[in-house]
N, C-alpha and C positions, 0 to 999 in steps of 0.2 A: 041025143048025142051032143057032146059040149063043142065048141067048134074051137080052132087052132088058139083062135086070141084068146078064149077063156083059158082053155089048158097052158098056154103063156103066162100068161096075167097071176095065173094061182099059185106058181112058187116065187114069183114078187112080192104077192100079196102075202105070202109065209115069210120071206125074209123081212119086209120092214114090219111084219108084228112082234116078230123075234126081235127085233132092233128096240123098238117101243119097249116091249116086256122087258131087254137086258137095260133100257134107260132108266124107265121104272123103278128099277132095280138095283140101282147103282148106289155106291155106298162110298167111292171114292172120287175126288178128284184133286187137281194139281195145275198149279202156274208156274210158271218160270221165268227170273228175268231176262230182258233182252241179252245180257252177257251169257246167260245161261248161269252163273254162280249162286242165285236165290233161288231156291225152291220151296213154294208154301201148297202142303197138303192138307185137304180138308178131308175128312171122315162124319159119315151120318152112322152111328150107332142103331142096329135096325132094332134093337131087343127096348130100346128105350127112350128111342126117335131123339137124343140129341145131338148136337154138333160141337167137335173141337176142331182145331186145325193146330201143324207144327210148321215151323219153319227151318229151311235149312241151308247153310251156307258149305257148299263144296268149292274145291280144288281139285286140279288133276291128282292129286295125293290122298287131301281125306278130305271126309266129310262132318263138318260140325254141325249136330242139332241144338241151335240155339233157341229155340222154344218148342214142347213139346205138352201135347196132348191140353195144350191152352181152352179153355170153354168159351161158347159162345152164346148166344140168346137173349132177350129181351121180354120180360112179362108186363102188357097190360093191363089196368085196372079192370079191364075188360075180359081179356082174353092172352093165353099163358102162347109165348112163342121160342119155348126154352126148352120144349120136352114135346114128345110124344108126334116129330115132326117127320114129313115122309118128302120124299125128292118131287118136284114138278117140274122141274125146267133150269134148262143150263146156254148159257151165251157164255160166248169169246171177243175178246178186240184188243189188239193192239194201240196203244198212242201214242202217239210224234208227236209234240206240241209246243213249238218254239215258244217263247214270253220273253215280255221286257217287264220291269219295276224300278220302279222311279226310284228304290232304294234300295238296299240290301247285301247280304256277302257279291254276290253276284247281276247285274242289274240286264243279262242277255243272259237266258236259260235254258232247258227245254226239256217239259215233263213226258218223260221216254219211259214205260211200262207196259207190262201185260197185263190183262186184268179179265178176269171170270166171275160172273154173278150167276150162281146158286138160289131157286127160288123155292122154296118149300111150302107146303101147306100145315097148318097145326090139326088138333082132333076138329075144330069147328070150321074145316075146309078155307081158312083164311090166308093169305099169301105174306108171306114174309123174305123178302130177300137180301142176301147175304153177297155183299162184290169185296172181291181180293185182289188185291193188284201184287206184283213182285217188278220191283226195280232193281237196279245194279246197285243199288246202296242197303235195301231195308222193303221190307213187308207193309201193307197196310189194310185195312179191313174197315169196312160200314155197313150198316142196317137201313131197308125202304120195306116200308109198307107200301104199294102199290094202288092198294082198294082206294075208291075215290068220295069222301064224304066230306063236302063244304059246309055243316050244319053244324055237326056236332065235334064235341072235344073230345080228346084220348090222350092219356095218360100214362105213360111207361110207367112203374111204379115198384122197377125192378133189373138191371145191367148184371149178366153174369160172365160179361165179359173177361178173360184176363190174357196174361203175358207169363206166359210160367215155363221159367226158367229150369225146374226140373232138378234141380241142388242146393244145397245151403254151407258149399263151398265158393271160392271165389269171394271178389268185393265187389260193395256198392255205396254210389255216392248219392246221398238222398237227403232232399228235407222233407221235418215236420210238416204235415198242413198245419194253416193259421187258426190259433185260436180266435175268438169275438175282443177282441182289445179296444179301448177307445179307437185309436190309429187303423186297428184290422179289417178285415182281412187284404193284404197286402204281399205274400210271398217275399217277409224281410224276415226271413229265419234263417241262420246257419247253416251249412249242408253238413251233416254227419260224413264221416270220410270214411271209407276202406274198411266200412262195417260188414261183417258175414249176410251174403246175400238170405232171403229168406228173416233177417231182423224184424222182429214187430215196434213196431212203431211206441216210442215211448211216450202217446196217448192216441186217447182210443178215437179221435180224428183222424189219424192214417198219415201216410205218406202225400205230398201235395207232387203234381208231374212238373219239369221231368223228371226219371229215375236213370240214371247210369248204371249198369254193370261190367264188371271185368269177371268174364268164368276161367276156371280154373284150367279151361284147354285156351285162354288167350282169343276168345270171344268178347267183342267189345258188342254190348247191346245200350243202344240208349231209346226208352219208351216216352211217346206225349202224344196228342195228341194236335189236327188240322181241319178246318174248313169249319170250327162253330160258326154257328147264327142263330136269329132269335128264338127255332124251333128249338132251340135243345140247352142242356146246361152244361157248366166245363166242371169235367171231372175228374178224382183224386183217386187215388186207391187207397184200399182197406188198411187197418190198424195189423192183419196179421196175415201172413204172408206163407203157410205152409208149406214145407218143400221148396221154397222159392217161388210159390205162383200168388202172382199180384194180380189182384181182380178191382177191377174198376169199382168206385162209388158214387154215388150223385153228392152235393153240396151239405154240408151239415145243417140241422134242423135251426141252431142258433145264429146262425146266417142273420143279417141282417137284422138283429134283435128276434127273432122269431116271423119275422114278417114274412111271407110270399113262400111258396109251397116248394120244397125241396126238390121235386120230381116235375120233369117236364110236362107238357099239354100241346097239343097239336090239331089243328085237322088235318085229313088225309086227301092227296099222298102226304107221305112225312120220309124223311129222310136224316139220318144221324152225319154226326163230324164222323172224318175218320179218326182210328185210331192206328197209330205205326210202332215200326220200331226199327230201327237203324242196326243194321249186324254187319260186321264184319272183322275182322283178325287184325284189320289195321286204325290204329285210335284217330289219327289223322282224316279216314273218312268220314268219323263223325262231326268233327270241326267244320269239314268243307262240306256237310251234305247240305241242301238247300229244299229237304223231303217236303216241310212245311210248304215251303211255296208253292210246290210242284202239285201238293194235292189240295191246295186252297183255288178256288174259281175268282173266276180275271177280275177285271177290275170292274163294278157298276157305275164308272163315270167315263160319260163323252169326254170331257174337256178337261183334261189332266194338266195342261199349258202354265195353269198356276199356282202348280202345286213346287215348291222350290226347297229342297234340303237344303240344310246350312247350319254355321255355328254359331252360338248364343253368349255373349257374357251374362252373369248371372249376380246379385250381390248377395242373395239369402243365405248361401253357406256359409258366408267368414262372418254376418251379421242377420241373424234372423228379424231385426228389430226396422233394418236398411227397407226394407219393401216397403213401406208404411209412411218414407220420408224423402222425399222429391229428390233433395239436394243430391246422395249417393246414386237415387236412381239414374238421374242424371249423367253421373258421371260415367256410371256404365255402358248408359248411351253412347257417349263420349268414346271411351275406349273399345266397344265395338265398331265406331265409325273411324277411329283409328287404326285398328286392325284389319279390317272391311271386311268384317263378319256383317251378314245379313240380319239378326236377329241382337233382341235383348230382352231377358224372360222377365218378368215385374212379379215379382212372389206374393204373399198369403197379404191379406189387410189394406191391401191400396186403395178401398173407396174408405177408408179413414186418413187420407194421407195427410203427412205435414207438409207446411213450405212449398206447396203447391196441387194438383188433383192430377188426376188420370187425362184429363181431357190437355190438360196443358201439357204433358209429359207425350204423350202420342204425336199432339204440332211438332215438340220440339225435336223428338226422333223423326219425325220425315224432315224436316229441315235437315238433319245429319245425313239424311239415305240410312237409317237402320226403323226396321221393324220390331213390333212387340208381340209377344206372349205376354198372355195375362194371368192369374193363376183362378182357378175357383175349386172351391169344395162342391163336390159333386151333389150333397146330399141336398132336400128329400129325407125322407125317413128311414132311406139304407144307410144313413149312419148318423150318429151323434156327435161328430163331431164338431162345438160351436163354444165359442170363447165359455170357458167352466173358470170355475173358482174351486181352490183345493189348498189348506193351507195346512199346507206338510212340517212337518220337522223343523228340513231343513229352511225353507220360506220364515219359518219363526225366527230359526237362529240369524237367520239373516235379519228379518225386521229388528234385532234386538242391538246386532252391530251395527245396523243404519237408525239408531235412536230411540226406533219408540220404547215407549215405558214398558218394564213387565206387568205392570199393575192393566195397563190399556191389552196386552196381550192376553194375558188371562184370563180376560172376559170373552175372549174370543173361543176360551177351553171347550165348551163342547161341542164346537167344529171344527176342532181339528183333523187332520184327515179326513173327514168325514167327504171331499170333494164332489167335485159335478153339479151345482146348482145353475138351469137356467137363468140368463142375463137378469133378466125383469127380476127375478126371485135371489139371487146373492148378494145385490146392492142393498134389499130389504133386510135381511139374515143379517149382513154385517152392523146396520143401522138400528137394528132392535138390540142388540150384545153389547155397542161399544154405549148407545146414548145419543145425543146429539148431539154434546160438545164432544164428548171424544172422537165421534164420526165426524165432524165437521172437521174436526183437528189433523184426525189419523188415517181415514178411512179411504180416502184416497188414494196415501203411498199404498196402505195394507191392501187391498183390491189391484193394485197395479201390480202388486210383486208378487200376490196369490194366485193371478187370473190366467193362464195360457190361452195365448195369444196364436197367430197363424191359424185362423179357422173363418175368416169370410174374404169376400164375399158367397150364401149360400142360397140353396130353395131356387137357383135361377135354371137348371136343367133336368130334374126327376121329371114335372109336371109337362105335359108335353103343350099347353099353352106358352108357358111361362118359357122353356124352351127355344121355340120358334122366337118368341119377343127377342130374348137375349140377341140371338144370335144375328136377327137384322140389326139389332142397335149398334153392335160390335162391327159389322160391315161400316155402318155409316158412320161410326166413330173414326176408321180408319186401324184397325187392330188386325193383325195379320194372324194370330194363334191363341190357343188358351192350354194353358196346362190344367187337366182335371184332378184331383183327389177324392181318396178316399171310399174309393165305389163298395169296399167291404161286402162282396161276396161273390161267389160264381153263380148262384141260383139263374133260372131259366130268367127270371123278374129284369136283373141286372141286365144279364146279358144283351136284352132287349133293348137298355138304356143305353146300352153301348153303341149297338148300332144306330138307332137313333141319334145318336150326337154327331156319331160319323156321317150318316145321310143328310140331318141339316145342318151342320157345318160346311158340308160340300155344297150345298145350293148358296150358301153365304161364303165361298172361296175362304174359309178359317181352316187354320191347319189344326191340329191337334196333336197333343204328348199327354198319355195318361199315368196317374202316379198312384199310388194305393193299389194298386190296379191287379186283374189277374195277367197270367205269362202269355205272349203271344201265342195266339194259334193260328195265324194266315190270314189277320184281317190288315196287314199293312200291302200285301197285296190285293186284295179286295176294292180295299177302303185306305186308297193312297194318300189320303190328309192327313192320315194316322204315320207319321212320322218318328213315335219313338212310343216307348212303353218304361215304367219303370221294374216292378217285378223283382228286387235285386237289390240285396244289402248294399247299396254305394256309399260317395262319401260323404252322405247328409250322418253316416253313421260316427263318425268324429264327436258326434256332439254326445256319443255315451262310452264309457270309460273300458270297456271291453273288446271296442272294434281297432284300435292300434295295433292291437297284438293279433287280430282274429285276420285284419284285412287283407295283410302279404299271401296268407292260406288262403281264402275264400278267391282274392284277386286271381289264382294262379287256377281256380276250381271253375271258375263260369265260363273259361273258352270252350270246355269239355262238354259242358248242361247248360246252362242259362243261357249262353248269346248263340247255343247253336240252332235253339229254337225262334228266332226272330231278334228283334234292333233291343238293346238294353242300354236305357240312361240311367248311367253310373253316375254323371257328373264329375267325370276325372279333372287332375292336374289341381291338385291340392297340398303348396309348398308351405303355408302358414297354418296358424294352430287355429281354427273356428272361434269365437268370441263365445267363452264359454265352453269350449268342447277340450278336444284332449289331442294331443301332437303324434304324427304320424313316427313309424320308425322305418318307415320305405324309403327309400332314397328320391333323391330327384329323378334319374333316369327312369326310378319304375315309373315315378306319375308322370311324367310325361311319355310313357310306352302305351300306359291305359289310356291315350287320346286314343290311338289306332288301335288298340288290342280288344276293343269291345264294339263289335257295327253299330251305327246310329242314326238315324234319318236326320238327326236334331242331335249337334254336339253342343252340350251346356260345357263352359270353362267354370270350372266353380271359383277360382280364386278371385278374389279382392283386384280392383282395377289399377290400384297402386302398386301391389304386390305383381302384376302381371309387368306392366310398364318399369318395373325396376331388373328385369331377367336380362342376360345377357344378348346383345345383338343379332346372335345365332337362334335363341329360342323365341323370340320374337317375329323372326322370320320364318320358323316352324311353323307356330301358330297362325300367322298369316296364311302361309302356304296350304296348311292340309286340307286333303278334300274330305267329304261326308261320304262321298258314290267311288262304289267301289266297281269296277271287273273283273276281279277276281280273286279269289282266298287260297292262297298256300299254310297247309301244318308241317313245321320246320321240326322240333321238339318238343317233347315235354309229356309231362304225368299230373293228373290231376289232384290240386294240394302243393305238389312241389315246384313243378314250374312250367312254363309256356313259352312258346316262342311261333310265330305264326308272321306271313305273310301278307297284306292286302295290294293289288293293282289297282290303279287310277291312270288310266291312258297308259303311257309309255315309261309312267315312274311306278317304284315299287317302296311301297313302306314296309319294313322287316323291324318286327317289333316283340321284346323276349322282358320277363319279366321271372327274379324271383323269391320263391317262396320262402328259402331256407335261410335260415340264419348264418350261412355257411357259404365263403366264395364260390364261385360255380364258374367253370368254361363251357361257352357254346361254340361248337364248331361244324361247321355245314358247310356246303356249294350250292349257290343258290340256280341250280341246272332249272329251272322254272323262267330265269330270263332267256330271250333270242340271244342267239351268239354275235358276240362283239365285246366292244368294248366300254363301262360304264362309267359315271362320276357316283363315287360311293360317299353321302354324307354321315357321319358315326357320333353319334351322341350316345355320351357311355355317362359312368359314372365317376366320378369323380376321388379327389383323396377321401373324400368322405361322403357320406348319404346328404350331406345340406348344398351340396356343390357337381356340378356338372363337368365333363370334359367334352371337347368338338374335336374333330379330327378332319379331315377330308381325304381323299387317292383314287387315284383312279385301277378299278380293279378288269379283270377276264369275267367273259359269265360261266367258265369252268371253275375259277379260281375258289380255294376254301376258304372259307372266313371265321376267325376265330375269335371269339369274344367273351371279356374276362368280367364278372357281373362282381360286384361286392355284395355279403350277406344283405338280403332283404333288397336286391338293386335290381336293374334294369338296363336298355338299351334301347334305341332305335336308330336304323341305317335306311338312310333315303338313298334308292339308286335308281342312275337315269341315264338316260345315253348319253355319252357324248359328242 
């Protein structure tokens, strides 16, 4: 006879089997953000074990599915984690997670989402888990392996990951990935504009992140990814794009010259970046989201105390030749310690310097109170870039109006074009062609006016002995920063180089700006010495004949994609033509708008220190005045391609900064309902009777009042307000 507790106990013990077996069994689940307006559902396919998820953004009115029936999984060298997967285990949690960053749109934050991990097993009972998070802005998703093996390596060797938009209606704003270029891989390609989503990519390298979309119900989606590190690699999506569903890639095989294996290697646990996407009906939230940071982990340094944003004179832009020669670096010094910018960046060539060396240039900026940035080429064997010889066309036609003989040229005939010779090996090549007397005679101009220049100092950071060295020298020198180049690729290899410099740079208080480089993914929140990135057709681009006409469009495209994903050195405020480049047709108000209209941990002034010191009284005091650290980002206007207009907070002042694209006068009109109520000092620099000339105004406005602002073809503005 069973006794009372067992006959209890037995339809308990029937309900939580039932409960188990309906888990078991489960084939759906769903998050939702803290507002409630994101919803991302995932589905296990039971006939074929794999997993997609959609995401959805609702209103009290309708609901838009902004990505649908997306794939998920990861295949092993080892073992497939893509198919044939069954449900194990499911957790919940919510996070509240205040943060501060010493830089950024926003420098007080707080990463606020839901988030559900899904853990599955494959055919060979192995755990693979799956976490989704839904915040009030955008979706996000990652991959852990759980299992624990410190011995061996493992290999993904396979992302079926994607973002599928589900139509090949609507726009998108998208660049090419980089081909292998001397210069590459660098993210300085064009963004194609308002092309039909679903476009394949016009090579078979793919799309490089991020990608924008506009769908055709008025869904704004922008895709990238947050939180790489050395485990893993940063990655592109594919060349074709079906239906509109973009599926992730790993690095291309030509990377690096063929070097370091396209596909990441781990041991376990292993855990991937995430990958997001930013949804919402209003284009504004994209501007102001700060997703990256929220899903990048804190910062791995105690003593952040001297790490210091600030802004840079620079001479490289208006002279590439200026780094290399004391006297202008100098000067630069000078007019940083004028301006009381805390920095001055020293560019490509300076341990060949003339009229003085590096070491005497660093005394003489701490006598001024200004610091340096240094510049170096990253490479190492991820890239080739190192002073070449190449004697083009035009180089000849040139040698032939600067004298030499054609008979002394000629001889040079079958290398022409033929470029790229190692230093040691072109001084030889030219020496064997010309003779002795003639090399004696000629060989010198011709090698100086064949040779491109800007490529050392190199080989001081790939090797991780070599590395370390630098970086205590550079302490003791007294060098406050280095600007890196040229990293040319995303492979897992690189990646690792990356963190690496940010880790012992931190132990040597050196800040860091990388330039070649790939686009932020949330290592300036990590790794806060990382104060800028380049990633971004700027204005070093002056110096090729296509970017005049491309920059007013491109300028007006990167608040929308490029600066929404972390800090972007443009190197704005470029009123003179580059020595050798080609004349802007932007007005002055825009280039001085792109001071504020792009976030920067590290604001480089690119113009010439004569050129700076000749502006008028009012932009003088701009430049003096602006901050780097921001509190907050308003989007005021604007369409990407045609124009922008955006907001940033610094304390109790607001900088309101509108730039445009079109060839064509433009009014902006707004109320800037974002300031407290009262009354402000509005400062208005606009533009002037023409694009080479500025206007100032000053009034005092309401913080309901509208403000209307008249831009000239290809112009700009910016409005300083501040209480009174």
């Amino acid at each position: 006879m069973k006794s009372k507790k067992q006959l209890f106990l037995l339809p308990l013990l029937s309900a939580m089997l039932f409960v188990i077996s309906c888990q078991q069994n489960q084939t759906n689940w769903q998050v939702s953000s803290p507002d409630g307006n994101i919803l991302v559902q995932v589905t296990l396919d039971p006939s074929s074990g794999t997993v997609t998820y959609d995401a959805l953004l609702m209103s009290e009115s309708n609901t838009f599915t902004a990505l649908e029936n997306s794939t998920l999984g990861l295949v092993r060298k080892d073992m497939d984690f893509s198919k044939n997967l069954r449900f194990h285990s499911f957790r919940k949690q919510s996070i509240y997670e205040p943060y501060t960053v010493i830089s950024g749109k926003r420098i007080n934050d707080v990463n606020n989402c839901n988030e559900i991990t899904i853990a599955f097993k494959n055919q060979e009972n192995e755990i693979i888990e799956m976490s989704f998070r839904a915040y009030d802005e955008g979706v996000a998703f990652r991959y852990h392996f759980p299992a624990k093996d410190t011995i061996r390596w493992f290999t993904v060797i396979d992302e079926l990951s994607s973002f599928n938009l589900n139509t090949t209606g609507g726009k998108a704003w998208m660049q090419t990935y980089d081909t292998i270029r001397h210069w590459s891989l660098g993210y300085e390609i064009p963004y194609d504009r308002e092309i039909p989503i679903g476009t394949s990519a016009p090579v078979s390298y793919g799309w490089a992140l991020p990608l924008l979309f506009e769908k055709d119900d008025g869904t704004w989606v922008l895709v990238s990814e947050a939180d790489l590190d050395e485990h893993y690699a940063g990655m592109h999506v594919r060349q074709h794009a079906p239906g509109g569903n973009y599926m992730l890639e790993f690095p291309e095989e030509y990377e690096c010259y063929g070097l370091f294996s396209r596909f990441p290697s781990s041991k376990l646990p292993w855990t991937t970046p995430w990958r997001f996407a930013i949804i919402t009906q209003n284009l504004g939230d994209i501007v102001e989201s700060n997703i990256v940071d929220h899903l990048s982990r804190p910062t791995e340094f105690e003593d952040t105390d001297w790490i210091k944003p600030g802004i840079s004179s620079w001479s490289w832009w208006h002279d590439p030749a200026s780094s290399s020669d004391y006297i202008p670096l100098a000067d630069h010094v000078d007019l940083s310690a004028e301006m009381g910018w805390k920095y001055s960046l020293v560019d490509a060539d300076w341990d060949i310097m003339r009229n003085g060396n590096i070491d005497q240039l660093i005394e003489y900026a701490h006598e001024q109170g200004v610091e340096l940035f240094i510049w170096y080429n990253s490479g190492g064997p991820n890239n080739r870039v190192m002073w070449y010889f190449n004697l083009t066309d035009e180089v000849v036609a040139n040698l032939r109006v600067e004298g030499v003989p054609q008979q002394v040229l000629s001889k040079l005939r079958p290398i022409y074009n033929t470029g790229f010779f190692p230093e040691e090996e072109y001084y030889e090549v030219v020496h064997t062609h010309l003779g002795d007397d003639d090399f004696n005679r000629w060989g010198e101009q011709i090698i100086l006016a064949a040779r491109n220049r800007n490529a050392r100092p190199r080989d001081r950071f790939y090797e991780e002995e070599a590395r370390v060295k630098e970086f205590q020298l550079l302490r003791e020198r007294g060098v406050r920063g280095i600007k890196l180049d040229f990293f040319a690729s995303d492979k897992q290899e690189i990646i690792k180089m990356y963190i690496n410099i940010f880790r012992e740079a931190a132990k040597n208080e050196i800040l860091i700006n990388t330039h070649g480089s790939t686009i932020p993914r949330g290592w300036t929140k990590t790794f806060p010495n990382l104060l800028t990135m380049e990633a971004v057709m700027g204005a070093e681009f002056y110096g090729t004949p296509d970017w005049p006409e491309l920059a007013p469009i491109q300028n007006t495209i990167y608040p929308f994609i490029r600066d929404v994903v972390g800090p972007t050195d443009y190197t704005p405020f470029t009123l003179s033509t580059r020595r050798g480049g080609y004349p802007r047709i932007t007005s002055n108000a825009h280039e001085l708008a792109l001071v504020v209209h792009y976030e920067t941990g590290l604001l480089h002034i690119a113009e010439w220190a004569d050129y700076v010191r000749q502006q008028p009284d009012f932009i003088i005091e701009f430049l003096r005045d602006v901050p780097v650290v921001w509190d907050e980002i308003k989007f005021i206007a604007g369409y990407p391609g045609d124009y922008s207009a955006l907001a940033r907070q610094s304390g109790d002042t607001w900088y309101i900064s509108g730039i445009n694209g079109k060839k064509d006068n433009r009014t902006i009109s707004f109320t800037p309902d974002f300031l407290e109520p009262g009354e402000y000092k509005a400062s208005f620099y606009l533009d002037g009777e023409d694009f080479q000339t500025f206007r100032f105004d000053t009034k005092n406005i309401q913080h309901d009042e509208e403000i209307a602002i008249d831009m000239i073809p290809l112009g700009g503005f910016v409005v300083v307000v501040s209480p009174v």
